[in-house]
C-alpha positions as CSV (number, residue, x, y, z in Angstrom):
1,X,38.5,-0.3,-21.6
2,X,38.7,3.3,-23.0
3,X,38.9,6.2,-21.0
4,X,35.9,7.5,-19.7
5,X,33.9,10.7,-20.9
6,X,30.7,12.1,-19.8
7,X,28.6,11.1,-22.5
8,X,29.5,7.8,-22.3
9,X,28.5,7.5,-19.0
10,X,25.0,8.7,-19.5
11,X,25.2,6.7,-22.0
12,X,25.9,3.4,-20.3
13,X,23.5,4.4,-17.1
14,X,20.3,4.9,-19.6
15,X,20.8,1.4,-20.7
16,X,21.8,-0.2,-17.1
17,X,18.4,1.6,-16.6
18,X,16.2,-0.2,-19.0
19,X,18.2,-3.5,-18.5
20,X,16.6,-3.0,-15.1
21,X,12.8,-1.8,-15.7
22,X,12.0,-5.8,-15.9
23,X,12.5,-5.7,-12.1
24,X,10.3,-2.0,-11.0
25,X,6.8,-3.4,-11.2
26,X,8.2,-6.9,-9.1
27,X,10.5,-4.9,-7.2
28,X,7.1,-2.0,-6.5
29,X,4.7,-5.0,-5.9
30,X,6.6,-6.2,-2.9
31,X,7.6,-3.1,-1.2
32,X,4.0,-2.3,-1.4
33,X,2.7,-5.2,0.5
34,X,5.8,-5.9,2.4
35,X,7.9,-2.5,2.9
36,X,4.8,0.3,2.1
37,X,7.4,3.2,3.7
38,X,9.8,2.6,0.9
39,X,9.4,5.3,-2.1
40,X,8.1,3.7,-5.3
41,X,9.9,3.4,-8.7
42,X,6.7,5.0,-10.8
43,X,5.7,8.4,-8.9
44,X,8.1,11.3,-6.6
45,X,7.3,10.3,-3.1
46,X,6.3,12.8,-0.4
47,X,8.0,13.0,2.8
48,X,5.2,11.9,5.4
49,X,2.5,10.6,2.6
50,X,0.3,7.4,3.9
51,X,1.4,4.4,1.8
52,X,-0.2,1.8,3.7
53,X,-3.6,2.6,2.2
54,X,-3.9,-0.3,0.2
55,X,-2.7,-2.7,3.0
56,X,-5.2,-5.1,5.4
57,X,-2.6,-7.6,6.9
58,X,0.7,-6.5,8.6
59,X,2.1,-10.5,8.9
60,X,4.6,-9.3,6.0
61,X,5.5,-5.9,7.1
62,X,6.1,-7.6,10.9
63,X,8.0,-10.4,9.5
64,X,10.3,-8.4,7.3
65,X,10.9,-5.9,10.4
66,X,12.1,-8.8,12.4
67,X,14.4,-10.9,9.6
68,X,15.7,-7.5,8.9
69,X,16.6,-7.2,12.5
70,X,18.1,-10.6,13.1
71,X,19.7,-10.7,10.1
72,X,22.0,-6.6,11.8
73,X,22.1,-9.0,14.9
74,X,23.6,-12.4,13.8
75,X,26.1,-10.5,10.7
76,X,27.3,-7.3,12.0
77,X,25.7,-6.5,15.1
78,X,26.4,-3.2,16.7
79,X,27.3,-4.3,20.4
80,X,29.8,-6.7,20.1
81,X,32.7,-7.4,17.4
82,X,31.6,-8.8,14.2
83,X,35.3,-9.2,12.5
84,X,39.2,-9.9,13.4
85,X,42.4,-9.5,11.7
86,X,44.5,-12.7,12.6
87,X,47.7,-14.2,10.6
88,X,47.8,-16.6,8.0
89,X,49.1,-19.6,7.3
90,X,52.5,-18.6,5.7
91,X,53.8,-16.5,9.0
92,X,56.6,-17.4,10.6
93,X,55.5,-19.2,13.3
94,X,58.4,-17.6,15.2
95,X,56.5,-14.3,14.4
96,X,53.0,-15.6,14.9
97,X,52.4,-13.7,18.4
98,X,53.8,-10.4,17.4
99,X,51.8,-10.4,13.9
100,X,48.6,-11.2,15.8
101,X,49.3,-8.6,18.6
102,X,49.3,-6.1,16.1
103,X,46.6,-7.6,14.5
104,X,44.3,-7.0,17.4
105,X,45.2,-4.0,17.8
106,X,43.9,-3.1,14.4
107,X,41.0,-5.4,14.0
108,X,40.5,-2.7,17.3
109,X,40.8,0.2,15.7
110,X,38.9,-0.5,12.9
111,X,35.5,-1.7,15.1
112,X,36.1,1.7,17.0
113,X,35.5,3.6,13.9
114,X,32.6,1.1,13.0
115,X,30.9,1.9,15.9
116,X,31.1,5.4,15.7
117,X,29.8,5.7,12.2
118,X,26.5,5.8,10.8
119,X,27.2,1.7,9.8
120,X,24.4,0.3,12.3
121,X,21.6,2.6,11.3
122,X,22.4,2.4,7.4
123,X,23.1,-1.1,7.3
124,X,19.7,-1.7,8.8
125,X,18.4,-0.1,5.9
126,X,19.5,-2.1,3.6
127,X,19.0,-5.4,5.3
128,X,15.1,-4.4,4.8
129,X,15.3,-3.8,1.2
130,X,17.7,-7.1,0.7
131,X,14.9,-9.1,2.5
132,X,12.5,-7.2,0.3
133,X,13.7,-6.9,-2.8
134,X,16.6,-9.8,-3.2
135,X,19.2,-6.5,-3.4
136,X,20.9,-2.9,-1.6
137,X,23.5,-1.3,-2.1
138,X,25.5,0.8,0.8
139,X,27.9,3.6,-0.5
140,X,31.1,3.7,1.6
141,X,32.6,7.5,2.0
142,X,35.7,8.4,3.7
143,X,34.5,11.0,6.4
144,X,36.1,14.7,6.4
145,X,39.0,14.7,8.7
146,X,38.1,15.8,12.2
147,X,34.7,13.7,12.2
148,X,34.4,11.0,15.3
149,X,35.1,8.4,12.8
150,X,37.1,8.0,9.4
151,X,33.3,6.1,7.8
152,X,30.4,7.6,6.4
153,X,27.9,5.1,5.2
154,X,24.2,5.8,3.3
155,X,21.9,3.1,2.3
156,X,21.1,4.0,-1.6
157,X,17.5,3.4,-2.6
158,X,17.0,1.3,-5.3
159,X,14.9,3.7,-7.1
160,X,18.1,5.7,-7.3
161,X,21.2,3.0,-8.4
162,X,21.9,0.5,-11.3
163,X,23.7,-2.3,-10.9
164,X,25.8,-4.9,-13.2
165,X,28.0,-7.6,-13.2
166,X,31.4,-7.1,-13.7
167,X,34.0,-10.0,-14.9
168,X,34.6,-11.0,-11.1
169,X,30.7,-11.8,-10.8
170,X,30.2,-9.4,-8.1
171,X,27.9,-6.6,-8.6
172,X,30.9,-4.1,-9.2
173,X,29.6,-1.3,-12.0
174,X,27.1,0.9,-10.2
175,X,25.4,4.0,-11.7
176,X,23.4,6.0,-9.5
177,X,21.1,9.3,-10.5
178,X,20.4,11.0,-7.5
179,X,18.5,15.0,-7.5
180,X,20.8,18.0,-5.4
181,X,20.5,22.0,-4.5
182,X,22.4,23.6,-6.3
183,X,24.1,24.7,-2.8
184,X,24.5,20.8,-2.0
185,X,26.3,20.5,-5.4
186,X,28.6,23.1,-4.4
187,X,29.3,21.6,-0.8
188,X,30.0,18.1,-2.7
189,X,31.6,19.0,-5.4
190,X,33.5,22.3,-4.8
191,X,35.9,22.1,-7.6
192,X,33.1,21.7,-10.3
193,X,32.9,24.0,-12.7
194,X,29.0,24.7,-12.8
195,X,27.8,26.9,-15.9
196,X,26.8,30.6,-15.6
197,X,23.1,30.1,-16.5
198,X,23.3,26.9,-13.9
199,X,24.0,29.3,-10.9
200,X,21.8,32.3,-12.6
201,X,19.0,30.0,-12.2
202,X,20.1,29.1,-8.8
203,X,20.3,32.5,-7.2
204,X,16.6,32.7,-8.3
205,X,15.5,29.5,-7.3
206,X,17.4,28.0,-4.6
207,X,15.2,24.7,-4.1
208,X,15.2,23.7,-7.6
209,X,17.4,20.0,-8.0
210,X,20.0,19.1,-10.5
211,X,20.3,15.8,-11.6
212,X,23.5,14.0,-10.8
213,X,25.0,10.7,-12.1
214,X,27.7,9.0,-10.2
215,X,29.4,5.8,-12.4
216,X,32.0,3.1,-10.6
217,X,32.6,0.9,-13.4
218,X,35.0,-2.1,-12.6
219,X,38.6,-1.3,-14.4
220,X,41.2,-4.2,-14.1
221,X,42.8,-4.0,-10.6
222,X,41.0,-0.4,-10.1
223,X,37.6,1.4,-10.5
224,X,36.9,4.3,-12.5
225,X,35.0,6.9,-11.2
226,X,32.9,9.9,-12.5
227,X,30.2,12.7,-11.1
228,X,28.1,13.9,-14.1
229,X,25.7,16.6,-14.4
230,X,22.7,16.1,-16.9
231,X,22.4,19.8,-17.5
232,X,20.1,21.2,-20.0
233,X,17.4,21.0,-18.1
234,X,15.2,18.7,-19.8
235,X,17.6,16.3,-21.5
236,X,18.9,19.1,-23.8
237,X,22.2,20.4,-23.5
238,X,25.2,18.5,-23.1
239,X,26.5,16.7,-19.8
240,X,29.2,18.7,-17.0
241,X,32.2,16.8,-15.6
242,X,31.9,17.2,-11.7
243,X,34.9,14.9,-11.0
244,X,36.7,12.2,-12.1
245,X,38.6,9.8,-10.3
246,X,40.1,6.3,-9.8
247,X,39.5,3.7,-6.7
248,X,41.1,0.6,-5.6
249,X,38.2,-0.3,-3.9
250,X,34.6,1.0,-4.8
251,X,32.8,2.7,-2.7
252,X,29.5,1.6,-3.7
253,X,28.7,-2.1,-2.3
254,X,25.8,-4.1,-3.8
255,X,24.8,-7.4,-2.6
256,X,21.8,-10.0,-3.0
257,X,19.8,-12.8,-0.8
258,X,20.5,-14.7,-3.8
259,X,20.2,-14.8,-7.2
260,X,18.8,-17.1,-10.6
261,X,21.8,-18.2,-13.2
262,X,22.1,-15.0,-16.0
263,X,20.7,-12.6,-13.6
264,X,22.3,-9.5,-12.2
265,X,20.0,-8.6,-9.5
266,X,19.0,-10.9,-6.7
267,X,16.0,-12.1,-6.0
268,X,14.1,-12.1,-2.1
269,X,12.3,-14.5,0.6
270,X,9.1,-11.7,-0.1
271,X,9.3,-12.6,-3.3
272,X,9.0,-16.4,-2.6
273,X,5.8,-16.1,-0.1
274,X,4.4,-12.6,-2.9
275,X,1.4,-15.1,-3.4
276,X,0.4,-15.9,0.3
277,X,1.3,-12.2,1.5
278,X,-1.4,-11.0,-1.5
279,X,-4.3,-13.7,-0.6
280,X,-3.9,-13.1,3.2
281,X,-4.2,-9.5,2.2
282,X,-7.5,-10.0,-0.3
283,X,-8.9,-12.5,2.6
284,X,-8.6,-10.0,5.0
285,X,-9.8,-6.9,2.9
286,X,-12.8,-9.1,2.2
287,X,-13.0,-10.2,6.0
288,X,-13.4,-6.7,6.9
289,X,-16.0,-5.6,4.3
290,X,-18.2,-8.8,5.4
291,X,-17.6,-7.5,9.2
292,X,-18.9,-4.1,8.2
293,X,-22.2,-5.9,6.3
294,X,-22.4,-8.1,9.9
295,X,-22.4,-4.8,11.8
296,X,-24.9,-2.5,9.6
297,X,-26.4,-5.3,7.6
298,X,-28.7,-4.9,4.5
299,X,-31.7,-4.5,4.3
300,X,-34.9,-4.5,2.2
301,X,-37.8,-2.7,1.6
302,X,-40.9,-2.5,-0.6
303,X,-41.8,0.6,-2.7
304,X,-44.9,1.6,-1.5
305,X,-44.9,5.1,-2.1
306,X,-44.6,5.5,1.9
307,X,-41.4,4.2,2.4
308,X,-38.5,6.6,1.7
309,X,-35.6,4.4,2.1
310,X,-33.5,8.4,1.8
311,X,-35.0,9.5,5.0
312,X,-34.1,6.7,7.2
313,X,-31.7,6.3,10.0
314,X,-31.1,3.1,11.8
315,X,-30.6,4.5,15.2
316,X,-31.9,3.7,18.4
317,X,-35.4,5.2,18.6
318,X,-36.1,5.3,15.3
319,X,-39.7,5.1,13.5
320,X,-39.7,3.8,10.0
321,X,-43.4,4.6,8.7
322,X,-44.9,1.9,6.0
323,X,-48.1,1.4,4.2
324,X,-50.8,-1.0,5.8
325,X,-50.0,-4.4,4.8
326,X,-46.8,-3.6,3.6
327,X,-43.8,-5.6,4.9
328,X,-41.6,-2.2,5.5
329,X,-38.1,-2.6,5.9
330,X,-36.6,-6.0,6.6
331,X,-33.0,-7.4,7.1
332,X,-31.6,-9.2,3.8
333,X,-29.4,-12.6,4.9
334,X,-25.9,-12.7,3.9
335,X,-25.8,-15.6,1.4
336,X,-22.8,-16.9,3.0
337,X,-20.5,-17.6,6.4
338,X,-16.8,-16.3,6.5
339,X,-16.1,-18.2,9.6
340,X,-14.1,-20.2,7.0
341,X,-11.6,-17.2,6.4
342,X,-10.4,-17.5,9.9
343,X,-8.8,-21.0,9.3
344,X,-7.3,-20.3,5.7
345,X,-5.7,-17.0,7.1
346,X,-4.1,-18.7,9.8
347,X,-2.7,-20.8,7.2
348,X,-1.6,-18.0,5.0
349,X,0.2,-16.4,8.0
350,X,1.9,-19.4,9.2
351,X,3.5,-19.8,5.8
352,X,4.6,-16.0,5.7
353,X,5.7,-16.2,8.7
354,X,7.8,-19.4,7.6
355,X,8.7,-18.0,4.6
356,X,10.8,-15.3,6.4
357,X,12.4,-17.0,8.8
358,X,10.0,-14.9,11.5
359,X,9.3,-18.3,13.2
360,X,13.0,-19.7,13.1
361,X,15.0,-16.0,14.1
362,X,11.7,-14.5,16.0
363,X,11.7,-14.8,19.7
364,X,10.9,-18.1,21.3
365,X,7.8,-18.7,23.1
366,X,9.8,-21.0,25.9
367,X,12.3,-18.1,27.5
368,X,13.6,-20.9,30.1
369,X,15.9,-23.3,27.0
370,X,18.3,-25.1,27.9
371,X,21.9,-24.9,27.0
372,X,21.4,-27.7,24.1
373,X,18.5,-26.0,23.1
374,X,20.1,-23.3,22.5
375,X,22.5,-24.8,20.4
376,X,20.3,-27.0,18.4
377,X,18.3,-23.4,17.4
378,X,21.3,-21.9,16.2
379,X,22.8,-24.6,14.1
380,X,19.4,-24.8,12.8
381,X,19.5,-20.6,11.9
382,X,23.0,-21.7,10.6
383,X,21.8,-24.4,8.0
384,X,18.9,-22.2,7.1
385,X,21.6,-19.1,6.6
386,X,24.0,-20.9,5.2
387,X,24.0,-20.0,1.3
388,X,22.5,-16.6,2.0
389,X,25.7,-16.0,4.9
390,X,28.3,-17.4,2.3
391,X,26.7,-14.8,-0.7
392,X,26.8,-12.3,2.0
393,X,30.6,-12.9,2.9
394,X,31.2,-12.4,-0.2
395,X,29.5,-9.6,-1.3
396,X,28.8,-7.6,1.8
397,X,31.4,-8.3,4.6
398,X,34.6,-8.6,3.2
399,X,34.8,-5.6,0.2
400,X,33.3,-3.6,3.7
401,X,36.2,-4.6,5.6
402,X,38.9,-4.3,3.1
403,X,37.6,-1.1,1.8
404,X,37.9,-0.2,5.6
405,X,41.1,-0.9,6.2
406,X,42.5,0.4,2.9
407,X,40.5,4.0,4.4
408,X,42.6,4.1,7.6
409,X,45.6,2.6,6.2
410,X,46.0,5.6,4.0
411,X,45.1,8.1,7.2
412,X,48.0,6.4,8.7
413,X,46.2,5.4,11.6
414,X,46.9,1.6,11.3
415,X,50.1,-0.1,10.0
416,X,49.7,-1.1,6.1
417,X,48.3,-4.6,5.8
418,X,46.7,-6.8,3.0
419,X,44.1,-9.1,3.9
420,X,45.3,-11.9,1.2
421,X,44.7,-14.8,3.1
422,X,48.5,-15.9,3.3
423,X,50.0,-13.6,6.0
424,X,46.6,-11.6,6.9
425,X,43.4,-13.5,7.2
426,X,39.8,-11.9,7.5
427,X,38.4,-13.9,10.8
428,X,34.5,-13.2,11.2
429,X,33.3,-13.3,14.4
430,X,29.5,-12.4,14.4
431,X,27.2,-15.2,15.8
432,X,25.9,-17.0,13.1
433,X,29.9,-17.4,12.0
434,X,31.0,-18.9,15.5
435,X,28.7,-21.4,15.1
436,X,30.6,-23.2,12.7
437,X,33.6,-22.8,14.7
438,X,31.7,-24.0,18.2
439,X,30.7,-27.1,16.2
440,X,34.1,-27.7,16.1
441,X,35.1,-27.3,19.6
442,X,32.3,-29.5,20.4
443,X,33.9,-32.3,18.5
444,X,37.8,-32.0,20.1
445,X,35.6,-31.9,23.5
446,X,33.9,-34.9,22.5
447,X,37.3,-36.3,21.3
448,X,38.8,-35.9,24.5
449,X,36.4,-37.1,26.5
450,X,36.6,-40.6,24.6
451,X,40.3,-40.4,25.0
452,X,39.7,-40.3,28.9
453,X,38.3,-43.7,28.8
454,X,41.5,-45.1,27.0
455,X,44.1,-44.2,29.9
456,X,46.8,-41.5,30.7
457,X,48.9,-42.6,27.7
458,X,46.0,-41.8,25.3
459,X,45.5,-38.3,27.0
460,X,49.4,-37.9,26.6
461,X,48.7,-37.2,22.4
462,X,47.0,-34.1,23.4
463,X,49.1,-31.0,23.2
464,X,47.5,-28.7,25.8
465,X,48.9,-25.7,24.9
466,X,47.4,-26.0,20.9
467,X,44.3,-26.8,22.2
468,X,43.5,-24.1,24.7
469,X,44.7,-21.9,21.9
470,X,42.2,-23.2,19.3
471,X,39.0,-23.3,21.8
472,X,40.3,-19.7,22.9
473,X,40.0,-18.5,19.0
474,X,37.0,-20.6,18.8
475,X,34.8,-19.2,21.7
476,X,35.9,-15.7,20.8
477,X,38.3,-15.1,24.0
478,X,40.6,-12.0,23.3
479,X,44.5,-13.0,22.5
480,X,46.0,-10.1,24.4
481,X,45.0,-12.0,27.8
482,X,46.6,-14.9,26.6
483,X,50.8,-15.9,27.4
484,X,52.6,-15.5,24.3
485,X,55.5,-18.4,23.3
486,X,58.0,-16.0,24.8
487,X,56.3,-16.2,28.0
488,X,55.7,-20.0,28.1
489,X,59.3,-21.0,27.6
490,X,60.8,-18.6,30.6
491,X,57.8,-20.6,32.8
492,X,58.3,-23.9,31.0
493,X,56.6,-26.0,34.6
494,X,53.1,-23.3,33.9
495,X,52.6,-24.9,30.5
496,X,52.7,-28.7,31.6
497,X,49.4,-30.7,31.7
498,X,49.3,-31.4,34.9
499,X,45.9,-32.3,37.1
500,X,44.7,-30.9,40.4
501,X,44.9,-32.7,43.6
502,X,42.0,-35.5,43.7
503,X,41.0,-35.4,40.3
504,X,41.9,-38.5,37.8
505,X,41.5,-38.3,34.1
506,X,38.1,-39.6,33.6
507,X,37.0,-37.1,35.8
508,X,38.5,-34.4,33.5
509,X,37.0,-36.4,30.5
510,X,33.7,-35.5,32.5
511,X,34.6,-32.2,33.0
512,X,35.0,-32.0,28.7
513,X,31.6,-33.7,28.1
514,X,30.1,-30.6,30.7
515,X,32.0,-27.6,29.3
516,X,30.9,-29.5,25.3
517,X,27.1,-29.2,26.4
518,X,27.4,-25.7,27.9
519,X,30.2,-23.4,26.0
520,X,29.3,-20.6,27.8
521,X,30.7,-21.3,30.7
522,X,34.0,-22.9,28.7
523,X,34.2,-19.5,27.6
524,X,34.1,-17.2,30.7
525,X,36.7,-20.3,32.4
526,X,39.2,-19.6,29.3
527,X,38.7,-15.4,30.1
528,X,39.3,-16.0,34.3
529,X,42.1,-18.5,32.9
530,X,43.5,-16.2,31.2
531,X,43.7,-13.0,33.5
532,X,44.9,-15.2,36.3
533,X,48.1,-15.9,34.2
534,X,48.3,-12.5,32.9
535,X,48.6,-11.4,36.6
């Protein structure tokens, strides 16, 4: 690709821009029935406007509130680790302990900075307009040095970023057009060289905004960067370099809930249930205006010349004068019943509701499940989540943790590593990406309790030590309270199978089939297990 000017950027971002007006009005039509507090696409919001004028029924808004919510909860929630660093398959197993010591230690490091970041509060942002809209994009800053954490994330509104395909399928060129002070220009771009009748202007009127475009465009191994300045005031007059620069990772990170074949941007479960979310909202408009007729009614009079119908006020008390034999005012019947509305708006909301997972991730109505319950709900959310979790993966969670890594790498506050998936592997850790792995402990549980029925000598295939190691990585149980190979061969009798007094193996087979039906409390047993031989 040729080296990048200014003009070619504005260029390339006023076509990005058209390529993506197809999408405004869809994109506008669903934040305006299912996010009303996003800006639009066709008029300057105001900070503090009403935009929920125009809405009756808040089963959307709810239900994109609470996917939104589940979605920060079961990907990257903010109280527990949602990621690991462990080795890959082409270690030297001799080395395996050590590498994934150190790998802890900066899977560590990385979720402290995480966590004392802005990530949570941005991220939740964008999960609303992803739900919404089908896409978001989060820009990923390094923070000045001195902050409480190396990260600075900021959910970018739609209105304000293009995005494209680049030649790895992802969306990698970004263009974003966002509107500064001139004295926030200056703070972010101190070595631009801003023109004289730029900061005449600016000393005059401090709270007028410039127009800035920022382009990441895909480049090989790298991404090219650059800050323009559409100065002229008006479209006249020709662009100003702000900076220019190169990335190995970019710093802007689109992703989609999915997406059609020869489309760039994604599309949304709104978009999917746009038809019930706009009839439950006419049914209820019309609900309401048939309430208010029920309340105040209509009425009828005949023009006698005595009746005034501007003069009177149906309030208690009141006297209404008519001629004699004149039938004076009387009540006009509504032509029709909307008892009806009742039963197709429960219908509408039910398949909203569906529609956006509210009645699969929403709270249950039985608070006393069981442990298999339990499970059977979150393998359910799993198959449900699947395509959408593996997009997201791919998208979303692993350019965030690489970027991450390459950010504090650099700092020198971790060791340099490559997560390639030979000798460093990206483990994920949030819920909905254990389940997979639980499903798997289940089954060597199950295993082994059918190998208790079979005898001693059938129990003998199991190595003991691999297996506690697997359902320890499985069930999430940290490695650093676990004995490393070193520390198993100098207490060689410690790592033997062997069975406490009274108990024979089917009992431990029945002890499996327990801890397979309730892995919480295999979990907490591999955590006491695990400081008792650390002591």
């Amino acid at each position: 690709m040729s080296e990048l000017t200014p003009n070619m950027v504005l260029e390339r971002y006023q076509k990005a821009k058209e390529r993506r007006g197809v999408w405004e009005s869809h994109w506008q039509e669903c934040y305006d029935f299912a996010l009303p507090q996003r800006s639009g696409f066709f008029s300057h919001a105001v900070a503090g406007e009403k935009r929920s004028d125009k809405l009756f029924d808040g089963t959307a808004p709810d239900a994109v509130d609470q996917l939104a919510a589940s979605m920060l909860a079961h990907l990257t929630p903010p109280w527990a680790s949602w990621f690991g660093l462990t080795a890959g398959p082409e270690v030297d197993p001799e080395q395996l302990d050590e590498v994934n010591q150190t790998l802890e230690k900066t899977s560590k490091v990385l979720q402290t900075h995480f966590e004392r970041s802005n990530f949570s509060i941005e991220m939740h942002q964008c999960f609303l307009d992803l739900v919404t809209v089908g896409s978001a994009c989060l820009m990923f800053e390094e923070a000045p040095a001195g902050e409480a954490s190396a990260f600075r994330f900021t959910a970018v509104p739609l209105s304000q970023v293009m995005m494209e395909e680049g030649i790895s399928g992802l969306l990698s060129d970004t263009f974003r057009r966002n509107e500064m002070t001139f004295a926030h220009l200056q703070a972010r771009f101190p070595e631009g060289n801003f023109p004289a009748d730029m900061v005449a202007r600016s000393e005059k009127d401090k709270d007028h905004r410039y127009a800035v475009v920022e382009a990441v465009i895909e480049n090989g191994p790298r991404f090219d960067y650059m800050a323009v300045l559409e100065h002229g005031y008006g479209g006249v007059g020709e662009p100003v370099l702000l900076r220019k620069g190169v990335f190995s990772h970019s710093p802007f990170i689109g992703f989609r809930w999915l997406k059609a074949p020869g489309e760039s941007y994604g599309r949304s479960p709104v978009m999917k249930a746009l038809p019930d979310i706009k009839t439950a909202n006419k049914v209820v408009e019309l609900a309401l205006k048939n309430a208010s007729i029920a309340v105040t009614g209509i009425w009828q009079a005949d023009d006698d010349g005595v009746l005034n119908p501007a003069t009177i006020k149906l309030v208690p008390g009141t006297i209404i004068p008519k001629a004699v034999g004149s039938a004076g005012l009387t009540p006009l019947q509504s032509p029709g019943s909307f008892d009806l509305s009742q039963v197709v708006l429960e219908e509408l909301r039910k398949r909203i509701r569906h529609a956006l997972l509210a009645d699969k991730l929403g709270s249950t109505e039985n608070k006393q499940m069981t442990a298999t319950e339990v499970l059977e709900r979150s393998a359910e959310m799993a198959r449900i989540l699947g395509a959408t979790y593996g997009r997201l993966q791919a998208e979303l969670l692993t350019p965030l943790v690489v970027r991450a890594l390459a950010i504090l790498v650099r700092r020198g506050e971790v060791e340099a590593v490559r997560v390639d998936g030979r000798y460093v592997d990206l483990q994920y850790k949030s819920p909905l990406a254990r389940q997979q792995t639980r499903k798997e402990a289940q089954d060597i549980l199950a295993w082994i309790q059918s190998l208790s029925a079979l005898g001693p000598q059938a129990m003998g295939l199991i190595d003991p030590i691999k297996t506690a190691r697997f359902l320890a990585k499985a069930y999430g149980v940290p490695a650093d309270i676990l004995k490393t190979q070193e520390e198993l061969e100098q207490a060689p009798s410690q790592g033997a199978m062997t069975l406490p007094e009274g108990m024979d193996m089917g009992q431990v087979g029945e002890m499996a089939k327990n801890l397979m039906q309730n892995p919480e409390q295999l979990q907490e047993m591999m955590k006491e297990v695990g400081h008792a031989t650390a002591s």
